[in-house]
N, C-alpha and C positions, 0 to 999 in steps of 0.2 A: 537519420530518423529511426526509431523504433520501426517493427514490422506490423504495428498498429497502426503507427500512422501513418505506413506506405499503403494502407488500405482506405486512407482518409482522402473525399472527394475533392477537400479543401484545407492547408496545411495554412495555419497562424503563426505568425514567425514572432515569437515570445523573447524578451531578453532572457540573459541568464539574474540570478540574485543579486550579484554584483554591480548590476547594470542599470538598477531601480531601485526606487525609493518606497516604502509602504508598512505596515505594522503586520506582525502574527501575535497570536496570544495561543499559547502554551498551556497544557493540562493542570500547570501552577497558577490559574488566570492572570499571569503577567503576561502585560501588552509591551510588547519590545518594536523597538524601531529595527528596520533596515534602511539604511541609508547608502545611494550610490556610489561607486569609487570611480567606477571608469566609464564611459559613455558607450550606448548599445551599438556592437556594430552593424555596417549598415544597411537595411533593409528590416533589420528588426527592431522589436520596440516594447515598452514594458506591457503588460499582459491588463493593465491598469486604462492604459491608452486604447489597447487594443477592443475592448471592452467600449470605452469611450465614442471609436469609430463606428463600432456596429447598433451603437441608440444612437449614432447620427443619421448613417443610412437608414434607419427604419423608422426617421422622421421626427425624431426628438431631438431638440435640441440640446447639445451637451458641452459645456464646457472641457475643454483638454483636462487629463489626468495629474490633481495635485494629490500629496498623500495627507495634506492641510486640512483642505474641506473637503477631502472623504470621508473623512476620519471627524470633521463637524459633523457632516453629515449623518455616520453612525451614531453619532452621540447624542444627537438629538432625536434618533428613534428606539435606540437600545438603553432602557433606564440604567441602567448599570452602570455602562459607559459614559454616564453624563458627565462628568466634568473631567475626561480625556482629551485631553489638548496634545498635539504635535510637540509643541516646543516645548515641552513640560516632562515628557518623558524621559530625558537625560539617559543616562547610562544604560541602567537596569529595569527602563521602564516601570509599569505600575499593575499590581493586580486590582484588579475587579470584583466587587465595586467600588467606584470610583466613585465620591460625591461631588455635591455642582462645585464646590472649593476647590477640588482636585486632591483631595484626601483617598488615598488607596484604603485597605481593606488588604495587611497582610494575612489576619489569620479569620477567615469564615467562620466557622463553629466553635464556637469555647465550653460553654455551658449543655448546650443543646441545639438543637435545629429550628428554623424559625419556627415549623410546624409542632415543634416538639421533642418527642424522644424520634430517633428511628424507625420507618414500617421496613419489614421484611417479607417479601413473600416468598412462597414455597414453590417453588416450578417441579414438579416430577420431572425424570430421566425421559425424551422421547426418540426413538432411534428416529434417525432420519430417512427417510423416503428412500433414499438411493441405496441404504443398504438392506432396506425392509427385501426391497423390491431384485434386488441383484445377487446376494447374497449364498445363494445357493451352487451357482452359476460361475461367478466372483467371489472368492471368498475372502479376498485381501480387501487392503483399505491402504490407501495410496494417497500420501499427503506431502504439502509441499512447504521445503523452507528457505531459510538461503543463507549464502556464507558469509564472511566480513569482506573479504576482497573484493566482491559484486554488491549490486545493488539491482535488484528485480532479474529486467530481463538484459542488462549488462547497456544500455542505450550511451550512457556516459562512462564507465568503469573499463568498460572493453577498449576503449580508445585512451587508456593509461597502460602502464606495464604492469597494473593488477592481472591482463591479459594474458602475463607471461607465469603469474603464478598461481592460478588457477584456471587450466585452461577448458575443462568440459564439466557436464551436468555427471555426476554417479549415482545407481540406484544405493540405497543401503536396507539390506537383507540380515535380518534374522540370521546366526548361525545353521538352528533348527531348522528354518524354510529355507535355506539353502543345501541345505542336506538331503530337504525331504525332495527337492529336486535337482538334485546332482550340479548344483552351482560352485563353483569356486570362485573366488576374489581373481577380476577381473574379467570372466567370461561377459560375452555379453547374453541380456535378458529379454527376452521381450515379454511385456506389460500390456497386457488388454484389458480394455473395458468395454463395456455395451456400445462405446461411442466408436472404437477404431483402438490402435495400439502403436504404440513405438519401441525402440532397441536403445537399451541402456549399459553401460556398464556398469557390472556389480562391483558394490562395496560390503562383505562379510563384515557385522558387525555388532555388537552388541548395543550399540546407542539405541537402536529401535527394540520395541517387544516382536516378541510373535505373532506371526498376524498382521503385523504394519511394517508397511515399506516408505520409505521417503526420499523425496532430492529434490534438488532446488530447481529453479525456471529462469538460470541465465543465459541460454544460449537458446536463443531461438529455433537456431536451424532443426534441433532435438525435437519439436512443434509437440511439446509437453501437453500443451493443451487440445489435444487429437482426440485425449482418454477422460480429461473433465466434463465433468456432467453442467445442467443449465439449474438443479436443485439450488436453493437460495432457502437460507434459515428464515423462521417463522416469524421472527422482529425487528430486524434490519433488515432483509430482504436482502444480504448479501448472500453471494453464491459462494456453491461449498468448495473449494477449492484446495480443501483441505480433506477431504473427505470422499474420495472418488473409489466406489467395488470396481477391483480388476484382478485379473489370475494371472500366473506367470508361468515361464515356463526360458528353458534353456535356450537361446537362440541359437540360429545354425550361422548368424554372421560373425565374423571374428574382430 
């Protein structure tokens, strides 16, 4: 289990992809099948199902999980999707819209937008909160990315021999801000923010500018998330996770 969801009251034992049948639709609005290869091992079950079980117990009655007429089901409330049928999608699936024939819609726009030409609007630049507010204090900006070998926080990657080839989190440091604070490649660093701080090891490097430091958030035990802030951007309401004021400074651990 991840270290999220060793924090979770109640753990839903989900198959993996493999293990279930269902549709995703992709930023090309192609609706593609997944279809089962091997059956879920046991105690778990598709997330389809699982879903299925809990508007049982809370007194609806629901028929078990087909990906048939769920997928009617969607179609008959999303106009788009109306004439999306399971057995129809063959290979490469179909994008959307789909009409009640089952006619795709490969290419959306040709001429113009339904509505017409284009609106565009104009957002001014607005700092964000955390660094309005920290910035004096903190004068770094501290953001997170991640490598090929892992995937987040390493939940499935770690348990391959990705493990063995990429084995810790590294800060990466400005030439210049590592100078300004007597850093060399490999010492370790510690990273504060308003929140708390953690010990990284540096990586001297030119990928980042001055002023911004970055590493990724595979290794939990590193508890990366000590120094993120609870800020969330202005329109999705997602948190800034990419955007944390912290100072740094030489650590004394080796």
């Amino acid at each position: 289990m991840s270290e999220t969801c060793k924090q979770a009251h109640v753990v839903l034992p989900a198959a993996s992809f493999l293990e279930k049948s269902g549709t995703f639709t992709n930023g090309e609005r192609r609706i593609q099948k997944v279809q089962k290869v091997v059956e879920p091992i046991e105690g778990t079950k598709a997330d389809g199902q699982i879903l299925c079980d809990i508007i049982n117990k809370m007194g609806y009655s629901q028929a078990d999980y087909d990906p048939d007429t769920l997928l009617q089901e969607i179609s008959s409330i999303v106009p788009f999707f109306e004439g999306v049928k399971w057995d129809e999608l063959g290979k490469n699936g179909k994008q959307w819209p789909v009409g009640p024939g089952g006619k795709e819609t490969e290419i959306l726009h040709i001429d113009s937008f339904k509505r017409g030409k284009g609106k565009f609007h104009f957002a001014e630049y607005k700092e964000t909160n955390e660094v309005t507010t920290h910035k004096k204090e903190y004068p770094y900006i501290i953001t997170t990315n991640r490598e090929l070998e892992h995937y987040n926080s390493g939940t499935m990657t770690r348990r391959t021999n990705n493990a063995l080839i990429l084995t810790e989190d590294v800060l990466l440091i400005h030439p210049d801000d590592a100078a300004r604070h007597f850093i060399q490649e490999g010492d370790m660093v510690c990273v504060e923010s308003p929140r708390g701080k953690v010990d990284i090891k540096a990586r001297v490097t030119d990928e980042v500018k001055p002023g911004i430091l970055s590493t990724t958030f595979h290794f939990p035990e590193l508890q990366l998330n000590t120094i993120t802030s609870s800020e969330r951007d202005s329109e999705a309401l997602c948190p800034e996770y990419k955007v944390a004021s912290v100072n740094i400074r030489k650590s004394r651990l080796k």
